[in-house]
N, C-alpha and C positions, 0 to 999 in steps of 0.2 A: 504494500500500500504506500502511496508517496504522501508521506505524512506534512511534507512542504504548501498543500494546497492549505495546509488549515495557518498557515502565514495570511494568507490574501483573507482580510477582515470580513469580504463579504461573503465568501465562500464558509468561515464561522458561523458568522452570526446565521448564515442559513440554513446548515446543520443544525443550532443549536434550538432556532424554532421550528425547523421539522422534526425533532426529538420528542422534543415539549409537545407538540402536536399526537404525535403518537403515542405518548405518555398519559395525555389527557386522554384520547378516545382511551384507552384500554384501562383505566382509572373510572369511567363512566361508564364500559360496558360492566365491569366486576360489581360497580355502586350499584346501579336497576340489577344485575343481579341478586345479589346479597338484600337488596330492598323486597324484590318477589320472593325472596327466601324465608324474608322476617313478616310477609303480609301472611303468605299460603304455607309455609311449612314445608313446602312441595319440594323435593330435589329434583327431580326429575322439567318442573318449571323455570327450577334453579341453572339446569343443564341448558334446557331450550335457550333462554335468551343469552347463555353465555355462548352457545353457539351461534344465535341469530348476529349477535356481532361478531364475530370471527370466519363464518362463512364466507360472507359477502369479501373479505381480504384477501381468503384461501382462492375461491373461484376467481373473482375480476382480476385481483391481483399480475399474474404474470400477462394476461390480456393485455390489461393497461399497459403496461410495461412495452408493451412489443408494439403497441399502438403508437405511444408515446415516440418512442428511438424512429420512428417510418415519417413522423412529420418532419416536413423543410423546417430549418429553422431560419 
C-alpha cells in the first residue's frame, strides 16, 4: 500500500469521513437492531434487520464498484 497518499491533506480528510460514514451506518444498523431486540424479544427479528442492513452492501456492493471504475471521469 503507498502509505504516501495519506500526505496529500485531501486525500485524509477523505478517508477519514468515508470511515466515519461507514462507522455511522453500521453503529445505526446494530442500534434499530438491538432497539427491535429490546421492543419484541425476538432474535430471530433481531437477525432480520441486522441482515436487512448488510444485505443491500453484500449484493450492490461489488456492482457498484465495477459501475463506478467504467464511468469517464
Amino acid at each position: 500500500m503507498n502509505f504516501g497518499l495519506f500526505r496529500n491533506r485531501n486525500y485524509a480528510l477523505f478517508i477519514f469521513r468515508e470511515s466515519m460514514s461507514v462507522f455511522g451506518t453500521i453503529f445505526l444498523n446494530i442500534s434499530l437492531a438491538l432497539y427491535i431486540l429490546n421492543l419484541t424479544g425476538s432474535a430471530g427479528k433481531f437477525a432480520a434487520i441486522l441482515a436487512m442492513g448488510i444485505i443491500p452492501q453484500v449484493l450492490l456492493g461489488p456492482f457498484a464498484g465495477a459501475l463506478v471504475d467504467r464511468w469517464d471521469k
